[in-house]
C-alpha positions as CSV (number, residue, x, y, z in Angstrom):
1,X,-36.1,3.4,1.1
2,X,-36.4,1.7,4.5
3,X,-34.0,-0.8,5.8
4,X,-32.9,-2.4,9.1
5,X,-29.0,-3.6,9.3
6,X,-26.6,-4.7,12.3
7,X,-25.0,-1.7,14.2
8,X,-21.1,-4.0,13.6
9,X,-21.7,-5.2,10.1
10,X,-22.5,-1.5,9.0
11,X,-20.2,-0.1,11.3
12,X,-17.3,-2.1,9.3
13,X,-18.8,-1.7,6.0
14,X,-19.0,2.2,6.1
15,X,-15.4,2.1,7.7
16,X,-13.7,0.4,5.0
17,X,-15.7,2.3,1.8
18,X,-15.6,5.3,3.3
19,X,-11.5,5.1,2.5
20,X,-12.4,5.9,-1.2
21,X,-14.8,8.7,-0.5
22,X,-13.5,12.1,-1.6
23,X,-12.7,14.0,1.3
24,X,-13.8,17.3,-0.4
25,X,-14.8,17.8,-4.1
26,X,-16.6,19.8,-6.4
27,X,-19.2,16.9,-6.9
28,X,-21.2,16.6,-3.3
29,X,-22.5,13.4,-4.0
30,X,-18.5,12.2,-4.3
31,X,-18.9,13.3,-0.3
32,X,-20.8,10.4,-0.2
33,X,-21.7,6.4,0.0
34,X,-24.1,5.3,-2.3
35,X,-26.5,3.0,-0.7
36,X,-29.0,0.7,-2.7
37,X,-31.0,-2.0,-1.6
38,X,-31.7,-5.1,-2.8
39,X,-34.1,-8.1,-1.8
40,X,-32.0,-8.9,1.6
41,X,-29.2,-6.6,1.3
42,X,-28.0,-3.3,0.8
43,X,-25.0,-2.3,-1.4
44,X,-22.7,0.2,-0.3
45,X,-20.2,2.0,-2.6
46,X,-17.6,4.7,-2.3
47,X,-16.2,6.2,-5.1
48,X,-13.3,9.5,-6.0
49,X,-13.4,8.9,-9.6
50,X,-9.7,7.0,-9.1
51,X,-10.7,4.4,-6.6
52,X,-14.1,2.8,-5.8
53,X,-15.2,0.3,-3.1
54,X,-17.9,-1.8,-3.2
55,X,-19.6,-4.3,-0.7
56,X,-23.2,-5.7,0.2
57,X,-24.2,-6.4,3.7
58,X,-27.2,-8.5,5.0
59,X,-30.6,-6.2,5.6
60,X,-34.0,-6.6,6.0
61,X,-35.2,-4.5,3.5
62,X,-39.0,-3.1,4.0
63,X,-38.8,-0.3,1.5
64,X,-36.3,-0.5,-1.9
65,X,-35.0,2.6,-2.7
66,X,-31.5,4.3,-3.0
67,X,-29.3,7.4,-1.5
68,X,-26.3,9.0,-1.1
69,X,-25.3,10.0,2.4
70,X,-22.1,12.2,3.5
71,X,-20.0,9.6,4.7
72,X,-17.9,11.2,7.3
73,X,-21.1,12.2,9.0
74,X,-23.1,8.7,8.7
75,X,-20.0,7.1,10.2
76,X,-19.7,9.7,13.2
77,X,-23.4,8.8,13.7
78,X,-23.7,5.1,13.3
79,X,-21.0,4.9,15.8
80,X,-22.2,6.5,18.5
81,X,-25.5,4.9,18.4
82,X,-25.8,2.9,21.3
83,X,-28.1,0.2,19.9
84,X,-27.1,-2.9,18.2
85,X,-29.3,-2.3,14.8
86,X,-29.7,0.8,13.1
87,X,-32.9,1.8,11.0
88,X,-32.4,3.9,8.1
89,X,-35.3,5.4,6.3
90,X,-35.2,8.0,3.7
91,X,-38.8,9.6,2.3
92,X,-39.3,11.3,-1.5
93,X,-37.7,14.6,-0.5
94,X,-34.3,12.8,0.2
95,X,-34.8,13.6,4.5
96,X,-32.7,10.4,5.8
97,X,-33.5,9.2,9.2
98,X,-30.9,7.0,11.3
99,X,-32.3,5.6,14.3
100,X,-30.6,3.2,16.7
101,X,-32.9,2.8,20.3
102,X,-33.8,6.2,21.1
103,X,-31.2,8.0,19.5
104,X,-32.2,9.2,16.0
105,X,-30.8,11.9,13.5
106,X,-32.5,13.4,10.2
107,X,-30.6,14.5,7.8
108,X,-30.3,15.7,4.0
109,X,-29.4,13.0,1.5
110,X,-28.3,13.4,-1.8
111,X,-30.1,11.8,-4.9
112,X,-28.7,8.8,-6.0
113,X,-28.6,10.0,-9.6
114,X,-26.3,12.3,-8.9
115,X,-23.7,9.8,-8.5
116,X,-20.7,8.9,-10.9
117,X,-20.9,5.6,-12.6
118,X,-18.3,3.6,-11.9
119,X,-16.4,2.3,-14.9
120,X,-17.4,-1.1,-16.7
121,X,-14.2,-3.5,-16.7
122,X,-14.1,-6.0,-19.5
123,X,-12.2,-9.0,-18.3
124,X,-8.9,-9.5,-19.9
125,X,-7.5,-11.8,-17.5
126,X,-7.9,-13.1,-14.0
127,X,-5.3,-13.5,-11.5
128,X,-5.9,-15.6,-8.6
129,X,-3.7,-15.5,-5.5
130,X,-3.7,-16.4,-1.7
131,X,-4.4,-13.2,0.2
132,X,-1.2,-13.5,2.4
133,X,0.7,-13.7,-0.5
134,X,-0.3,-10.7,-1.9
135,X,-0.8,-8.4,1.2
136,X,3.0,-9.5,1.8
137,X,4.1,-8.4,-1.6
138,X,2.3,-5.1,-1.0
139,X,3.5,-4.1,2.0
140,X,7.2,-5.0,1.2
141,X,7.5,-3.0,-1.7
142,X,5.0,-0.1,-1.0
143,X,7.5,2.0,0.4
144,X,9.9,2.3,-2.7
145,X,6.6,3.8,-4.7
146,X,7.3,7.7,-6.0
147,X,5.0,10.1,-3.6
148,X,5.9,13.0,-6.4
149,X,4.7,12.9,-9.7
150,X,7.4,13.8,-11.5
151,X,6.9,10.5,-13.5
152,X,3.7,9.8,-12.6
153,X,3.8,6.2,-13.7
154,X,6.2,5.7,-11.0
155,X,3.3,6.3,-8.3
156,X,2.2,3.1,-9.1
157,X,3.4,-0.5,-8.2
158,X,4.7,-2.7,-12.0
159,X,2.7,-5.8,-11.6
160,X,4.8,-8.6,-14.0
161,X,2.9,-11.5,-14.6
162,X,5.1,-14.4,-16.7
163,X,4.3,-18.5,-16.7
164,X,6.4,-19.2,-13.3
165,X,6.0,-16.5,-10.8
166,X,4.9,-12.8,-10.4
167,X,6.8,-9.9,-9.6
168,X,5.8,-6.4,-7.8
169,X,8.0,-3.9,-8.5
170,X,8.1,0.0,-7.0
171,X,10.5,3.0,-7.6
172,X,10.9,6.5,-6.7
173,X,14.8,7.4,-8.3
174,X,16.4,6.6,-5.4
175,X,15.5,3.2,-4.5
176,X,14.2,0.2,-5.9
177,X,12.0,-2.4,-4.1
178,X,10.8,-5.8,-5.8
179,X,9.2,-8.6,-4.9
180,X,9.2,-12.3,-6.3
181,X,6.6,-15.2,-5.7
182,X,6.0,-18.1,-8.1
183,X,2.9,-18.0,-10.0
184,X,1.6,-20.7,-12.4
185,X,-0.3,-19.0,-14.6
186,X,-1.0,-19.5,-18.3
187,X,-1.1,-16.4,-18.5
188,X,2.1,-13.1,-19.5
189,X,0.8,-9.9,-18.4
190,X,1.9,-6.7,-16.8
191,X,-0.1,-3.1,-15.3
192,X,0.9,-0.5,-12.7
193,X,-1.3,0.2,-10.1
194,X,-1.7,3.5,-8.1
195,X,0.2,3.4,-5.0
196,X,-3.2,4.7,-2.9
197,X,-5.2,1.7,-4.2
198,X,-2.4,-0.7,-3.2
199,X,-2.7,0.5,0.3
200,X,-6.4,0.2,0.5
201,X,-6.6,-3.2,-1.0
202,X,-3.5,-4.4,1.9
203,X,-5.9,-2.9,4.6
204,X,-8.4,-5.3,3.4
205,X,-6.3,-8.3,2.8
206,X,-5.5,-11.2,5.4
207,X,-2.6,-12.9,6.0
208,X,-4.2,-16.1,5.9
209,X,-4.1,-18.9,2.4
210,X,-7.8,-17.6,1.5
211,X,-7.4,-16.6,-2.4
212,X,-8.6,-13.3,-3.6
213,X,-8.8,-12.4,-7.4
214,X,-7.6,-9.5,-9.7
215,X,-9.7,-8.7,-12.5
216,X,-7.3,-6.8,-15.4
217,X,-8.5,-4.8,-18.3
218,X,-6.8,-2.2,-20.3
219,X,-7.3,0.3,-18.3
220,X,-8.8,-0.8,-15.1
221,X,-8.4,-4.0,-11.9
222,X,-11.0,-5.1,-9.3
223,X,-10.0,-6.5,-6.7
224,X,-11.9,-9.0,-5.3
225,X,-11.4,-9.5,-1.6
226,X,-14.0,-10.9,1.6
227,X,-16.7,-9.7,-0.4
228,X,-15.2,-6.3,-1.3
229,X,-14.5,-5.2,-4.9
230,X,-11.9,-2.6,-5.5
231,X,-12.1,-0.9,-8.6
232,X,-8.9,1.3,-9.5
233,X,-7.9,3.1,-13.2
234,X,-4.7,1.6,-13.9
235,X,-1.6,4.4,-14.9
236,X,-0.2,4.3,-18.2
237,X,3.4,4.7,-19.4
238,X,6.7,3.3,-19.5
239,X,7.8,2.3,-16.4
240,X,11.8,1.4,-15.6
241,X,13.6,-1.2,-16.9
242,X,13.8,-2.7,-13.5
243,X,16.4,-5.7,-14.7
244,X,18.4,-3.5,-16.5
245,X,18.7,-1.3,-13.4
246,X,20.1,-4.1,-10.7
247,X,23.3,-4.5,-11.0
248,X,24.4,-7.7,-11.8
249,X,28.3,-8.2,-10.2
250,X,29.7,-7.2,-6.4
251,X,33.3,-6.8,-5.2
252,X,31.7,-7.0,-1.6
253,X,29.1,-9.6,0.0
254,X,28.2,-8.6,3.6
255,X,25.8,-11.5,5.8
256,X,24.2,-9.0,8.8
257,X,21.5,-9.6,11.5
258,X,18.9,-7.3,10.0
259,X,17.8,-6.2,13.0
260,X,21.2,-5.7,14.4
261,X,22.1,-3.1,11.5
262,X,18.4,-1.5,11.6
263,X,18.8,-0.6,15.7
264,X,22.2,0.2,14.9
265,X,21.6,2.8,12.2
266,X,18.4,3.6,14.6
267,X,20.8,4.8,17.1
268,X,23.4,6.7,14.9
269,X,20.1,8.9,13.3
270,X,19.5,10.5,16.5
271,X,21.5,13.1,15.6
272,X,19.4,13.8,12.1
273,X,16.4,15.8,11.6
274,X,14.1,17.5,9.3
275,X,16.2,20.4,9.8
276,X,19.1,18.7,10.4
277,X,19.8,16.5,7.5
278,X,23.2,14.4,7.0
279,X,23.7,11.2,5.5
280,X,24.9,8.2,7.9
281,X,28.3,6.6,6.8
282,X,28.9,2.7,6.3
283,X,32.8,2.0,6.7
284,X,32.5,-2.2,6.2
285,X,35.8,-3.9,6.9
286,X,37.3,-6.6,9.4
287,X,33.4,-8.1,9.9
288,X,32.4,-4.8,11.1
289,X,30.1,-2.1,9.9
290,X,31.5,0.6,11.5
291,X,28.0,3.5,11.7
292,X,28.9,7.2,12.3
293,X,26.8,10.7,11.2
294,X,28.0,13.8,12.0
295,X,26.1,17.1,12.8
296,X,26.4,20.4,13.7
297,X,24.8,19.1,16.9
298,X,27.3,16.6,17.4
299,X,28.8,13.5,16.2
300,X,27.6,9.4,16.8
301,X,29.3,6.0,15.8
302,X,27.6,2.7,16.9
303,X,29.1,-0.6,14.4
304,X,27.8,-4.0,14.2
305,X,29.4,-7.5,13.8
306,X,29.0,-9.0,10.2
307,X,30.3,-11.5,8.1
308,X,32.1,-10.0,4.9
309,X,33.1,-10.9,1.8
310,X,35.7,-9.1,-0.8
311,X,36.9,-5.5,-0.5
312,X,36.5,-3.1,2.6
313,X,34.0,-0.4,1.3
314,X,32.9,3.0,2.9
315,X,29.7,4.1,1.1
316,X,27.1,6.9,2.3
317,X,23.3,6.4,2.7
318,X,19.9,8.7,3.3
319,X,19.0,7.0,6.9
320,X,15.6,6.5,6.2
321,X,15.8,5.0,2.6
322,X,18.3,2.1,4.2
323,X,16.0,2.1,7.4
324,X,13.1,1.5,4.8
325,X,14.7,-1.2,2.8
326,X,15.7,-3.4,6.0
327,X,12.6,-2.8,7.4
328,X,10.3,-4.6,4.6
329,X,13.1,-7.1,4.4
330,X,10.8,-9.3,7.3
331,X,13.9,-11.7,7.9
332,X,16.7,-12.4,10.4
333,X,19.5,-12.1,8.1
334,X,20.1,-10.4,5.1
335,X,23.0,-10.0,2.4
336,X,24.3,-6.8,1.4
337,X,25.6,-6.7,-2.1
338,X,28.3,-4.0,-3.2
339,X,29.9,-2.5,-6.0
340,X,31.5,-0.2,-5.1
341,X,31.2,3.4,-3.1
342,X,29.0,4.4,-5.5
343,X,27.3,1.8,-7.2
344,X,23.5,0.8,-5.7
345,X,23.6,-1.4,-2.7
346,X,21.5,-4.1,-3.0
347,X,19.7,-5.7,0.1
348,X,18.6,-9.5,-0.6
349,X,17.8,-12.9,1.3
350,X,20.7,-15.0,2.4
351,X,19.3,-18.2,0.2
352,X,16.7,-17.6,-2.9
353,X,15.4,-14.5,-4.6
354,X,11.6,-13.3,-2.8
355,X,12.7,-9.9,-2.5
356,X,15.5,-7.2,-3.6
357,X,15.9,-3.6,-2.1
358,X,18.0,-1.1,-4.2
359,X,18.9,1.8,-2.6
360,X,21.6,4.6,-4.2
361,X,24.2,5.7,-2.1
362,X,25.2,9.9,-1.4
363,X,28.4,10.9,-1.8
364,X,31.0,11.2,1.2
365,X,33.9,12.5,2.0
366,X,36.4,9.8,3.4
367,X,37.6,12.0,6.8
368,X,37.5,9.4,9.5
């Protein structure tokens, strides 16, 4: 194989597959990116048996061939070479030579046969959506996805596909995030996808209108994104009943300035730690959210102006869930919906439905 590429092009290509490449496993050729040429282009694919990355970048191809190169090492080296096309060359005893200018390195490559296949994925239905859209979904609910595997369908985001709209959903047992956008679609489906793929395939989305497509079989998805295919094993089980978990009624509608509440709670969290954990306390009344923690380093209170609606309320949170939750909320203003000290508070827009954040409250004792 011999083939001559742009130093960027590569540079970006390696970058991005490289994020599926195992980091260590018991397969070396896993270690790797597969490279294979074709007539004016070479196709570069990473792949951890979960998660595979695929793209093709322009070449001039002089010898076809095919090889699997540790990809940690090719991307240290095709970096640092200072010229602005790279050569690389590989003979019949799998010795790779990268060569940029003067600078050149030889080193062993792996046989291209000892490389996984990557799964066939029989088209069951194709989704096709603006890539803003979708990156926006992603990163506003990829928070709320389950980083234990307790239930390991919950490390996944719910993908619910009905005639009018499509809703991501993610949930980890103590909060809930979900996120709404209309859809037309003929088309009623619904998969979980692994929270890791999720945040590969937002690295590589725009927030532009440019549409990208999803690809969904049984038990697999491509993604199909600025000429990059993401292919990801889909998890199987029963996720949550995520309508029958929202609440449906409040005694207590509270209108705050997101980012007012978010420095606010900020500010009052100085106090907590890793080794100092203590959950913040809400006391709403009088258009007020009074903020106060207490620590066995001290105490802090901090309260921001609201607009409030039914009964006073003082309720308990984690800092960081709530922080979370306001966070991906990406507006001004937002309504907080009570039930209760106890009952999940739910964090929505002031007009429509694009997004709702659950988060369970902890248990307090009243002693202000």
């Amino acid at each position: 194989m011999k083939m001559i590429c742009q130093k960027t092009v590569l540079v970006e290509a390696v970058s991005n597959i490289s994020r599926a490449v195992s980091p260590k496993s018991p397969i070396p050729a896993l270690e790797g990116i597969l490279i294979q040429t074709e007539e004016q282009s070479a196709t570069l694919v990473g792949y951890d048996l979960e998660l595979g990355i695929i793209t093709s970048i322009p070449a001039d191809i002089k010898e076809a061939g095919k090889i699997v190169i540790p990809a940690r090492l090719m991307l240290d080296i095709i970096r640092k070479i200072p010229s602005e096309t790279i050569l690389i060359s590989v003979d019949e005893k799998q010795l790779t030579l990268i060569k940029g200018g003067v600078a050149e390195f030889t080193i062993l490559g792996i046989p291209a046969e000892d490389y996984p296949e990557l799964p066939n994925v029989d088209e069951n239905s194709n989704l096709i959506i603006k890539q803003g859209v979708l990156k926006s979904m992603i990163d506003q609910t990829l928070f709320a996805i389950a980083t234990t595997d307790s239930k390991p369908v919950h490390t996944g985001s719910l993908f619910d596909v009905k005639q009018d709209k499509i809703t991501l959903v993610s949930v980890d047992g103590y909060r809930l995030a979900l996120r709404r956008e209309a859809f037309l679609t003929d088309q009623e489906t619904s998969f979980i996808v692994p929270g890791k793929t999720l945040s590969e395939v937002s690295k590589l989305l725009k927030e532009e209108d440019g549409e990208m497509s999803m690809i969904v079989s049984h038990k697999h998805i491509i993604f199909k994104i600025n000429g990059y295919h993401v292919i990801s094993r889909l998890l199987e089980g029963d996720f949550l009943d995520y309508n029958a978990a929202i609440p449906k009624v409040e005694k207590t509608t509270v209108e705050v300035s997101t980012r007012m509440l978010t420095e606010g709670i900020e500010r009052t969290s100085l106090l907590i730690s890793d080794r100092l954990r203590s959950p913040i306390k809400l006391n709403i009344s009088e258009d007020l959210i009074r903020i106060s923690c207490s620590t066995t380093i001290g105490k802090a209170y901090d309260e921001v102006d609201c607009k409030i609606q039914g009964e006073d309320v003082m309720m308990g949170f984690n800092n960081k869930y709530l922080l979370d939750a306001l966070k991906a909320s990406d507006c001004d203003m937002v309504k907080l919906q009570l039930n209760g000290a106890l009952s999940p508070m739910r964090i929505v827009p002031l007009e429509g439905e694009s997004f709702l954040f659950l988060v369970l409250p902890v248990r307090v004792k009243n002693d202000d």
